[in-house]
C-alpha positions as CSV (number, residue, x, y, z in Angstrom):
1,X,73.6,-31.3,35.4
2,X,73.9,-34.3,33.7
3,X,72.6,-34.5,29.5
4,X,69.6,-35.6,28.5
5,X,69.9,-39.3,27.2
6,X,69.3,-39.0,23.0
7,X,66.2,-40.3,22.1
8,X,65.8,-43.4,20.9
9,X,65.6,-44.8,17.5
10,X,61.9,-46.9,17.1
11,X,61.3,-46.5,13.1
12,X,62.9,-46.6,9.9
13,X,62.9,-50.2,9.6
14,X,59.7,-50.4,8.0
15,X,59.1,-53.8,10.2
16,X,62.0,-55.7,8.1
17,X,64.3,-57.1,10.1
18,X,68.0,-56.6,8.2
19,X,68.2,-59.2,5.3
20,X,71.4,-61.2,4.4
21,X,71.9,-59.2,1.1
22,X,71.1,-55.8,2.2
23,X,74.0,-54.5,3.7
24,X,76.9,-56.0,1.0
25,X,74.6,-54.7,-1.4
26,X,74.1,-51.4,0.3
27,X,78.1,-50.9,0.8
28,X,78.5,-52.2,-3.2
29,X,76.1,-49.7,-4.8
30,X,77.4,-46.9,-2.8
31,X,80.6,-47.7,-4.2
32,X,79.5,-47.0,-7.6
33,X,76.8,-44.3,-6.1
34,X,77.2,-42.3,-3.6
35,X,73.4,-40.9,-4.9
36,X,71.8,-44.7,-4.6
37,X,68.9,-44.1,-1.7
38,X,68.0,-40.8,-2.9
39,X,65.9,-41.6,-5.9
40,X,64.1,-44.5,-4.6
41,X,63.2,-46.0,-7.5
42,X,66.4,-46.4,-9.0
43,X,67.8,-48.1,-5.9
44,X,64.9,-50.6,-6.4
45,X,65.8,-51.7,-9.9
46,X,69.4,-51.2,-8.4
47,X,69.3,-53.2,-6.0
48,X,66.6,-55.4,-6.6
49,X,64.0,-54.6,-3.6
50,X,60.7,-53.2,-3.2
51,X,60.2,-49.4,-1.9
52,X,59.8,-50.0,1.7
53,X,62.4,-53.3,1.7
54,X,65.0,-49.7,0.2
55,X,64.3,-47.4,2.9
56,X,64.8,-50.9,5.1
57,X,68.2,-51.6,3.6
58,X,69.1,-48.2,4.1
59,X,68.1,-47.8,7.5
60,X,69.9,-51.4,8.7
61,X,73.5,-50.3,6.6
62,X,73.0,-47.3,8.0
63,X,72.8,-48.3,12.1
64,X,75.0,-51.4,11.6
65,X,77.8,-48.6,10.9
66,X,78.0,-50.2,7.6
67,X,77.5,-46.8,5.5
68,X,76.8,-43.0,6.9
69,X,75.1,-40.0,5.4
70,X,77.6,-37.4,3.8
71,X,74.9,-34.7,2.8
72,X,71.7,-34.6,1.6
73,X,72.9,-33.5,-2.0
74,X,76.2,-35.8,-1.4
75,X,73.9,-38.7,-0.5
76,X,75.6,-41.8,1.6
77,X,79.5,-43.4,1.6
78,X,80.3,-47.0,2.6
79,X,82.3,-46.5,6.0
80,X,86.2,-47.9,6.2
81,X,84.6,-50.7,8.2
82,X,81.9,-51.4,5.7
83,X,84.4,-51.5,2.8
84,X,86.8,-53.9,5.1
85,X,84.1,-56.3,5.3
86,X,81.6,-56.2,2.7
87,X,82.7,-54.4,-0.4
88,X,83.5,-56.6,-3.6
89,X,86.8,-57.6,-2.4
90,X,86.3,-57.0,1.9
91,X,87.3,-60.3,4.2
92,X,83.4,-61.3,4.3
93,X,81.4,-60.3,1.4
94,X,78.7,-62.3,1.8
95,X,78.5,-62.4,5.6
96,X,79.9,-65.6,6.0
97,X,81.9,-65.1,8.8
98,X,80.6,-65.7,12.1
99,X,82.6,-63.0,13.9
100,X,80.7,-60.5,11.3
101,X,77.8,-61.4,12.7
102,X,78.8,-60.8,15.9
103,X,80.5,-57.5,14.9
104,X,77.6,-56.4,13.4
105,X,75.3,-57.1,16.7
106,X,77.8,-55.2,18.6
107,X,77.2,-52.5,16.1
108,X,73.5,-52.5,16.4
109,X,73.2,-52.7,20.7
110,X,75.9,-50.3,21.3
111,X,75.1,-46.9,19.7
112,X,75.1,-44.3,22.0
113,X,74.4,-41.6,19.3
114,X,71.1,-42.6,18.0
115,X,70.1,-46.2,20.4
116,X,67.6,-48.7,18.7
117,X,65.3,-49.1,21.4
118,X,64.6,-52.9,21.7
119,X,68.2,-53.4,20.8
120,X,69.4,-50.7,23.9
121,X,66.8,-51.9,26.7
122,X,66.5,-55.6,26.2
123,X,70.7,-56.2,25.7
124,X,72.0,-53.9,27.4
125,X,69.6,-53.6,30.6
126,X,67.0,-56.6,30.3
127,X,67.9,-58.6,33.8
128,X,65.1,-61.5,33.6
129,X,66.3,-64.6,32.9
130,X,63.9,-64.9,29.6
131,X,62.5,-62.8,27.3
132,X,58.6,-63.4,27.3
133,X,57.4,-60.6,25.1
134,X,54.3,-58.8,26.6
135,X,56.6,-58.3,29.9
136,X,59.4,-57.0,26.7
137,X,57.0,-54.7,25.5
138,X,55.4,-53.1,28.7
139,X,58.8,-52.5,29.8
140,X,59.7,-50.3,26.5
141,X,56.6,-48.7,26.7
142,X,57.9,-47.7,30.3
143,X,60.9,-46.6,29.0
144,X,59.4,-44.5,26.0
145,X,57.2,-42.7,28.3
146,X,59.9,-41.9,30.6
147,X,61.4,-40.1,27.5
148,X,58.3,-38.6,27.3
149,X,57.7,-39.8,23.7
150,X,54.3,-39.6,22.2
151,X,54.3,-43.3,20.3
152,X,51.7,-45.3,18.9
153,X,51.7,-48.8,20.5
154,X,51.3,-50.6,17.4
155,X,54.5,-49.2,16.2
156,X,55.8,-49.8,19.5
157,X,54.5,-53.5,18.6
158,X,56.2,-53.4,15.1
159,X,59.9,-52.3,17.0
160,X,59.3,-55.5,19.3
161,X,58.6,-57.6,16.6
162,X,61.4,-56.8,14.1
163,X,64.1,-57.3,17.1
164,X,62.8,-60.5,18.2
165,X,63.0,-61.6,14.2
166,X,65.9,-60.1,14.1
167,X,67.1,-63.0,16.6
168,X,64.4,-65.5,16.4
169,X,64.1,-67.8,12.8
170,X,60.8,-67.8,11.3
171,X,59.0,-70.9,9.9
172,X,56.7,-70.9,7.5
173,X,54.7,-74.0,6.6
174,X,57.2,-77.1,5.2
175,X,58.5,-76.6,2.4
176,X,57.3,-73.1,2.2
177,X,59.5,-70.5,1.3
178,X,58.5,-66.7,1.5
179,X,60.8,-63.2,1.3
180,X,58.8,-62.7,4.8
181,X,60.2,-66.2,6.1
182,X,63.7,-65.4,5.3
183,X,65.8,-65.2,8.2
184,X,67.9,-62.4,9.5
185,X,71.7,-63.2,9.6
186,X,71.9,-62.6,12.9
187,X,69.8,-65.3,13.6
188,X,72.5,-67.6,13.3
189,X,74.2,-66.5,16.4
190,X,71.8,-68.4,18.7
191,X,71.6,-65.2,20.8
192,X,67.9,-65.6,21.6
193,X,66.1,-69.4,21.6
194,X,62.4,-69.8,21.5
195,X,61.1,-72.4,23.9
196,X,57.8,-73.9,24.5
């Protein structure tokens, strides 16, 4: 009898996709606190975010395999590979370094302990030649239910939408700049083009 497959990961992002400072920031206060994410507010005069964009930060730092949980009273600890790279003086503090990028991707499609979803299913086992959304999103909601997971499309939606910005640079009107138009570093790897 073969194991169950562990079920996948579809919230926690709070619909951010990962931000450029969040994870050196993340790995940096947990230097100097190993308590940072557990009194919320702190860690938002801490590290300069809103509520949701802390439990965001967390989440991405967290399945990047940038920092891991200790204990709930011992809160979080930057991992040796999250210190390596991003800590004050790791080889790429301020992800500059395409290969981090890259590392980091690998990170985020390849966890077999707790899969993200949209990450999982459309890099490891999409096999159409594009990726046209509403075909994206029936397919995970085939794959949800075959997991038997009771799940609310919208959120369902939401997962969609983060990985594709994730990928995908926003645009906001010229010479418009908004937190919600910032682009994911990952975006820079080219990994997924918009055309039409």
């Amino acid at each position: 009898m073969t194991a169950a497959p562990p079920p996948y990961r579809i919230s926690g992002h709070e619909s951010f996709p990962c931000r450029y400072t969040w994870l050196p920031k993340a790995v940096r206060g947990l230097e100097g606190n190993p308590r940072l994410f557990s009194d919320e507010d702190q860690a938002m005069v801490d590290l300069g975010l809103g509520k949701n964009m802390v439990r965001s930060a967390r989440f991405w730092a967290q399945a990047a395999g940038m920092v891991a949980p200790v204990s709930r009273s011992a809160g979080h600890k930057p991992t040796d590979l999250g210190l390596a790279l991003l800590s004050q003086g790791g080889r790429d503090p301020f992800l500059e370094d395409i290969r981090t990028l890259w590392l980091i991707h690998w990170k985020l499609s390849t966890n077999v302990q707790s899969p993200l979803l949209a990450w999982d299913y459309l890099l490891n086992r999409w096999q159409e030649p594009d990726l046209v959304p509403s075909a994206a999103l029936r397919a995970l909601e085939k794959e949800v239910a075959a997991q038997d997971a009771d799940l609310s499309p919208v959120t369902l939606e939401q997962h969609l939408e983060t990985f594709l910005h994730t990928y995908v640079p926003t645009r906001g009107r010229k010479g418009e700049v908004m937190e919600d138009n910032l682009d994911s570093p990952l975006v820079e790897l080219d990994l997924i083009v918009k055309v039409g």
